[in-house]
VEXMARZA-528233 format. One record per residue (C-alpha): residue in one letter; x, y, z. Coordinates in steps of 0.2 Angstrom, whole numbers, padded with zeros to 4 digits, always signed. Layout:
% residues N
aXYZ;...
END
This chain:
% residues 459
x+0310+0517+0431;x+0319+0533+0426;x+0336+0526+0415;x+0352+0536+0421;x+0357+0550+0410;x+0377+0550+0406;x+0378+0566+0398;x+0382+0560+0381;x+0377+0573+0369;x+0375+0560+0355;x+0358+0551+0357;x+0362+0540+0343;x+0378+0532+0353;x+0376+0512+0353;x+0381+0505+0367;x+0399+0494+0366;x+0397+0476+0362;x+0405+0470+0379;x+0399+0466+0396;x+0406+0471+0413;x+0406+0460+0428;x+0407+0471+0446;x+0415+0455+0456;x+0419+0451+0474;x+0434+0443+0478;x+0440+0433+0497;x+0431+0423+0507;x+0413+0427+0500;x+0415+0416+0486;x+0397+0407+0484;x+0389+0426+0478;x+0401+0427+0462;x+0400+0410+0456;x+0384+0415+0448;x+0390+0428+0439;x+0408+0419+0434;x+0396+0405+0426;x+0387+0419+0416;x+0402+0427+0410;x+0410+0411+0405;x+0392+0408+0396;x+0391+0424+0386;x+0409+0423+0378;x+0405+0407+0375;x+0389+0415+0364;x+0401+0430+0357;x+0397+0444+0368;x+0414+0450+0375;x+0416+0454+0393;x+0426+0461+0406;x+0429+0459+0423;x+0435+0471+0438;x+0439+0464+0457;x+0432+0473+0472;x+0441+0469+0490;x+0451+0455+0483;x+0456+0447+0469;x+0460+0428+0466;x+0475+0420+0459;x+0460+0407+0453;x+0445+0416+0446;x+0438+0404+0434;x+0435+0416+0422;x+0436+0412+0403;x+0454+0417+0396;x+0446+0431+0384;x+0438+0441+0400;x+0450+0457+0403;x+0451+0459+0420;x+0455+0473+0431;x+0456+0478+0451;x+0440+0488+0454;x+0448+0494+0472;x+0457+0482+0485;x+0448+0484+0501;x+0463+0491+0509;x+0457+0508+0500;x+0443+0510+0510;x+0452+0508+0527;x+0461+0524+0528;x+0453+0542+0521;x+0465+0552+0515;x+0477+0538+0512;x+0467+0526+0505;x+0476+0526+0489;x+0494+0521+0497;x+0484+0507+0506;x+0476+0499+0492;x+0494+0498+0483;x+0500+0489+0497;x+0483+0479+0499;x+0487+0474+0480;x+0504+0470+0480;x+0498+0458+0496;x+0485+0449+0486;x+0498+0448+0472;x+0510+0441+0482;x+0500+0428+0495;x+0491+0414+0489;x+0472+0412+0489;x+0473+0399+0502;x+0485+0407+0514;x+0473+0425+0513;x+0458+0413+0515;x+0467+0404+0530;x+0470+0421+0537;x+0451+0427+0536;x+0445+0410+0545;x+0456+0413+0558;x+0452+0432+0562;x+0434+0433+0559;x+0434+0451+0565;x+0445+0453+0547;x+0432+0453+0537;x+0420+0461+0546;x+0428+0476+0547;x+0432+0477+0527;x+0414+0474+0525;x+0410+0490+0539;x+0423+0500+0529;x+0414+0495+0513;x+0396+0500+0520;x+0403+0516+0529;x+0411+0521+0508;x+0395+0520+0499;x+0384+0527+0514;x+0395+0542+0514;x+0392+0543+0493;x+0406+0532+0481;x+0413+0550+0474;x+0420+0555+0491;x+0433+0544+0481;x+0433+0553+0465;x+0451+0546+0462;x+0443+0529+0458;x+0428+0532+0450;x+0438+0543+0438;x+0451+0529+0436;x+0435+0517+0433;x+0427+0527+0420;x+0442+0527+0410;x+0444+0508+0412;x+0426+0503+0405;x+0429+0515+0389;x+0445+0505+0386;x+0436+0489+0388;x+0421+0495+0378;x+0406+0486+0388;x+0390+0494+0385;x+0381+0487+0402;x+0386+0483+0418;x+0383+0469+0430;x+0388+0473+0448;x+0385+0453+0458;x+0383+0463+0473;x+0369+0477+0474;x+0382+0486+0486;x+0395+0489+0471;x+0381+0498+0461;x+0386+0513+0467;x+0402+0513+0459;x+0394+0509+0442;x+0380+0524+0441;x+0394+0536+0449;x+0410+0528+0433;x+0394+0530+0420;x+0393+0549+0423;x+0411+0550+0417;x+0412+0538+0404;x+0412+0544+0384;x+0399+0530+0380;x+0381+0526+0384;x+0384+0514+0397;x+0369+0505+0408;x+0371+0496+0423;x+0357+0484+0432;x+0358+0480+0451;x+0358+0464+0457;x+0353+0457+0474;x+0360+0444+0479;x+0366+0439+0498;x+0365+0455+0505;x+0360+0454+0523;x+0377+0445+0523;x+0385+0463+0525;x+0370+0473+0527;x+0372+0468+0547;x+0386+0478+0548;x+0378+0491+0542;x+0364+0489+0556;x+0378+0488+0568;x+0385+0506+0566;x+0371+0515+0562;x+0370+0514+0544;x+0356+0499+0540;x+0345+0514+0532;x+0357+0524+0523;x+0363+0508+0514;x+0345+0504+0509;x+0342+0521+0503;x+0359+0521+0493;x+0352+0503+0487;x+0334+0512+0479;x+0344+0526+0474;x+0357+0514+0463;x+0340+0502+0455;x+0329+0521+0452;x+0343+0526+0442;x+0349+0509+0433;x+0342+0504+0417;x+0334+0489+0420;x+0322+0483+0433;x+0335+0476+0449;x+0337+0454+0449;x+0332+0447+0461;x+0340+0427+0463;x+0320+0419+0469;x+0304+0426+0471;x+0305+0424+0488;x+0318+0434+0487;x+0309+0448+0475;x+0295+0448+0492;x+0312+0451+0504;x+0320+0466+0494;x+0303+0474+0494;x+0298+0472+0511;x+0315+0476+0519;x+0324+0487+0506;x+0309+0496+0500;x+0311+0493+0481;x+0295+0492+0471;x+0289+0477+0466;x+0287+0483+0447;x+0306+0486+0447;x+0311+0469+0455;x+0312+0453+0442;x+0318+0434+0447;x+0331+0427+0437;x+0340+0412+0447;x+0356+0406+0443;x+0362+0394+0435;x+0369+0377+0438;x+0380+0370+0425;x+0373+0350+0419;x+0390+0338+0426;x+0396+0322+0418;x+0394+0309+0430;x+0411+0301+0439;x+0411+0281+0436;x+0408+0275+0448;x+0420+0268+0456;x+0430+0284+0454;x+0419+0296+0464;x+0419+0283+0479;x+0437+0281+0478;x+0436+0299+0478;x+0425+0302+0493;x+0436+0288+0501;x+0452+0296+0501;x+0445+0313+0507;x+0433+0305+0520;x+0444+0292+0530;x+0430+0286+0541;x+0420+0284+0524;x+0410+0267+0523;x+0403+0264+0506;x+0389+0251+0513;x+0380+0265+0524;x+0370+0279+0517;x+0379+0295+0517;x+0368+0311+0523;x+0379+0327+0519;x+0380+0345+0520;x+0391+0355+0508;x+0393+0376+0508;x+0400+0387+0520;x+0403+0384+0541;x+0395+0399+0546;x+0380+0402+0558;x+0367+0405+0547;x+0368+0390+0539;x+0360+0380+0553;x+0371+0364+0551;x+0369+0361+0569;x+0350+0357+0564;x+0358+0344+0557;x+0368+0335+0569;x+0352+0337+0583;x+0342+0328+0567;x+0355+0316+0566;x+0353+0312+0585;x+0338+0308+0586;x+0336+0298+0573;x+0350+0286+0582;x+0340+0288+0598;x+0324+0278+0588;x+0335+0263+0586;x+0324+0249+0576;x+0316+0259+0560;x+0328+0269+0553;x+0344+0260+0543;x+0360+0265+0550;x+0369+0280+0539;x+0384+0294+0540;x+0385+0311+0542;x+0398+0322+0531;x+0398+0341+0536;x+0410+0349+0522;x+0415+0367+0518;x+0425+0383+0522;x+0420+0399+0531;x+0418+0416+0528;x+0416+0422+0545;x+0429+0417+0553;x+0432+0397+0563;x+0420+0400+0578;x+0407+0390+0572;x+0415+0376+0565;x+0424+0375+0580;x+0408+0374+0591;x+0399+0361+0578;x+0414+0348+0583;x+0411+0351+0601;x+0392+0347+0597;x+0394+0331+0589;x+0406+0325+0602;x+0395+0330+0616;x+0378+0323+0606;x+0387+0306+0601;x+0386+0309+0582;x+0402+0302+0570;x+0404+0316+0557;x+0415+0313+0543;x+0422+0333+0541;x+0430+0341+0525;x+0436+0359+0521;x+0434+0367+0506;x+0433+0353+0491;x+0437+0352+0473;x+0427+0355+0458;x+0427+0334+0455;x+0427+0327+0474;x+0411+0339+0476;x+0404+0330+0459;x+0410+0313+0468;x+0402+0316+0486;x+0386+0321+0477;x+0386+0305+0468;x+0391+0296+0481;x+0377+0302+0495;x+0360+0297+0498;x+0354+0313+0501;x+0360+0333+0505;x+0353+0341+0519;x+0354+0364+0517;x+0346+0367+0535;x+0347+0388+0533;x+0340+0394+0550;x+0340+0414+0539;x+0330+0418+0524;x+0339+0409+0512;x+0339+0418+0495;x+0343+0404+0483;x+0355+0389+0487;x+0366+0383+0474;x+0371+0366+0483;x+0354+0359+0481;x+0352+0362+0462;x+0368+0355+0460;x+0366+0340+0471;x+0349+0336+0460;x+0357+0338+0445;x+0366+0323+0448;x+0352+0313+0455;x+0354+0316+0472;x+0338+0321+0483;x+0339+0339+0493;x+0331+0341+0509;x+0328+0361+0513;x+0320+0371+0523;x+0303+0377+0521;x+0309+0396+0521;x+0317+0408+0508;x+0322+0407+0491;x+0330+0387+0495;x+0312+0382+0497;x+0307+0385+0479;x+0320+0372+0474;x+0313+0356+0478;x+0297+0355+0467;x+0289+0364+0455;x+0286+0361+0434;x+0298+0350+0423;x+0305+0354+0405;x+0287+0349+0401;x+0276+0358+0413;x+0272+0342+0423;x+0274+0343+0442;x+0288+0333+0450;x+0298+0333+0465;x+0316+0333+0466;x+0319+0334+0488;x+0307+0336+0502;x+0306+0351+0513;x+0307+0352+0531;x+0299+0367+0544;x+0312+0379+0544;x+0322+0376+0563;x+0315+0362+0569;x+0326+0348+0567;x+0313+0336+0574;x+0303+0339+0556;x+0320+0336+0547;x+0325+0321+0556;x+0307+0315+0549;x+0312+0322+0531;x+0328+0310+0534;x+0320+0294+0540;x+0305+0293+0526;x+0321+0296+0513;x+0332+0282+0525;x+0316+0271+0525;x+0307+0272+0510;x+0316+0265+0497;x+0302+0268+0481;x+0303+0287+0489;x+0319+0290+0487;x+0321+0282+0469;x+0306+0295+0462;x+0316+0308+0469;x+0332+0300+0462;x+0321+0299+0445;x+0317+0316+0447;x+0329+0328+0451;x+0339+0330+0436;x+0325+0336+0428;x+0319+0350+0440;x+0337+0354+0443;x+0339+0360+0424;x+0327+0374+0425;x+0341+0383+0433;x+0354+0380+0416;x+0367+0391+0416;x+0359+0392+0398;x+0343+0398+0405;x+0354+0412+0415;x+0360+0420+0400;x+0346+0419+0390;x+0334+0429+0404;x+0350+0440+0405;x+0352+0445+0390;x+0332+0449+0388;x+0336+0461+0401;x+0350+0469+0397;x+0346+0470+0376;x+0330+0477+0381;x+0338+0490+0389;x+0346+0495+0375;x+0328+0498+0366;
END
């Protein structure tokens, strides 16, 4: 891999201390927890950092007090050419003056909303990020006034504006690429024309980076290769990280899940789904699993379904899974978004967690987080997700922390479910287990594989 060149005349430049975070803000909030978790990690270690927002950015960012932040561009500036720059001022004022939940509301309601700032987006780096040369100038000049020395973009599709800033910067700046979710918007690119263009933008932005591209699973490492065409040799794995929770007592997580769950009865088993309500997610896998497992009768112990989470994409799906349920008979207890402490309640409180992805899933957070607090995963066979389940402990030793199902076939799932509902001395190994396969992905590990990469590239 050939490092970018910045011009710096100086050869002997050190890079600045600091690290910059590229993040996305709205709807697609499950892509920048990762790096929000590695941000908070590294200040937490000394290295300083700074953030800057592309297409939104929330009144809530979770970010330690001691990150700087900054607007990268609102994706207002993308809508309109010429001018784009009077867009983005409104597009800012809007987000300062609207509450996450109300533009969030907006976006579930109007799923065409999104889609188009993510075709505007595509359309922008295809066409070359210095066709806005008013905005890589104004980046340039804010990462020598944060002093960072490397880069993070969480979306490959921001990279881009990172290579295009560094070319204007006074310091020797480096930049790495991760991929993480981007056939989330790399649809609309096929949808207008432009899937090929954004690949090559894509191996254009890792050939000039200074580090090998992250990929978030090694299923995932096979995917960017096959599809996107980067070499193997400049692709590397380095999952995210989960952060290890303190328990609830008891009794407060089911009081917890009670208030939030009205239907809840704490003397059934509780099978639940948590993430977004959008198509890909296959949740409708779920409910037909769910049927037929009530359809066998004598066998499987009575339970209850909970299907909880937002959307990105807009209420269509959600709208259509009520319909299912009511016409297939299922009682589902539904939640939208939930708090940091009633999700660490309803993972303590279930049974199990079902992530039923019908697309190539490249990691899955939700089922790391559902075993670190003891609570089996069931997952489907394909994509990063499946890697989650099983493999070595702190130790080496082989353990299993879920079981996996064959990817869209809810009949193998509903299975997955009744030896989980069934089989009691089952379910307690995996119970025993899954804290202890759930810590290879530490936030602590994150930063540490992080920091090999980007120190080394300072070599």
């Amino acid at each position: 891999m050939t490092p970018h060149e910045n011009g710096n005349d100086n050869d002997d430049d050190r890079p600045a201390p600091g690290v910059g975070y590229l993040l996305i803000g709205g709807p697609l909030v499950g892509s920048r927890v990762r790096d929000t978790r590695l941000a908070n990690e590294l200040v937490r270690r000394g290295r300083p950092g700074h953030a800057w927002w592309a297409m939104d950015r929330p009144d809530e960012s979770g970010l330690d007090p001691a990150i700087g932040q900054d607007w990268l561009f609102h994706s207002s500036r993308n809508a309109a050419n010429l001018h784009g720059p009077t867009m983005e001022r409104v597009g800012r004022l809007l987000a300062r003056t609207t509450s996450d939940a109300r533009r969030e509301a907006f976006s579930q309601k109007r799923s065409w909303f999104l889609a188009r700032q993510l075709r505007h987006l595509v359309q922008r780096v295809c066409a070359g990020v210095e066709t806005d040369p008013g905005l890589i100038r104004r980046f340039a000049r804010q990462i020598d006034a944060a002093r960072v020395g490397h880069l993070l973009p969480n979306l490959a599709i921001f990279a881009p504006f990172a290579a295009a800033a560094i070319r204007r910067t006074r310091a020797a700046v480096r930049y790495t690429v991760t991929f993480q979710g981007y056939e989330l918007y790399s649809r609309y690119a096929r949808e207008i024309g432009l899937e090929k263009r954004l690949f090559q933008r894509f191996r254009e932005a890792v050939e000039a980076s200074h580090t090998p591209a992250v990929a978030v699973s090694e299923d995932y490492r096979r995917r960017v290769h096959d599809e996107v065409g980067v070499p193997l040799e400049n692709l590397v794995v380095v999952p995210p990280g989960v952060p290890e929770e303190t328990p609830l007592p008891g009794a407060r997580a089911r009081e917890l899940v009670a208030a939030a769950l009205p239907a809840y009865d704490p003397g059934l088993p509780l099978i639940a789904y948590l993430g977004r309500r959008d198509s890909e997610k296959g949740i409708d896998l779920l409910l037909y699993a769910a049927r037929l497992l009530r359809a066998r009768g004598a066998g499987v112990p009575p339970f209850q379904i909970a299907v909880c989470g937002g959307t990105a994409f807009g209420g269509e799906y959600a709208t259509v899974l009520r319909q299912l349920a009511d016409q297939l008979g299922v009682p589902v207890l539904w939640h939208g978004r939930m708090s940091h402490e009633l999700r660490t309640a309803l993972f303590q409180t279930c049974h199990a967690t079902v992530y039923p992805s019908v697309h190539r899933e490249p990691f899955g957070m939700v089922p790391v987080e559902s075993m670190m607090l003891g609570t089996p995963a069931v997952v489907a066979d394909t994509g990063g997700v499946s890697e989650l389940v099983a493999g070595p402990d702190e130790n080496g030793a082989e353990i299993r922390g879920g079981l996996a199902f064959r990817s869209w076939d809810s009949a193998d799932l509903a299975e997955k479910l009744a030896s989980l509902l069934a089989d009691a001395p089952l379910h307690a190994r995996l119970r025993a287990a899954a804290p202890g396969l759930a810590r290879r992905y530490s936030v602590a590990r994150l930063a540490d594989r992080t920091l090999e990469l980007i120190d080394g590239a300072t070599e």
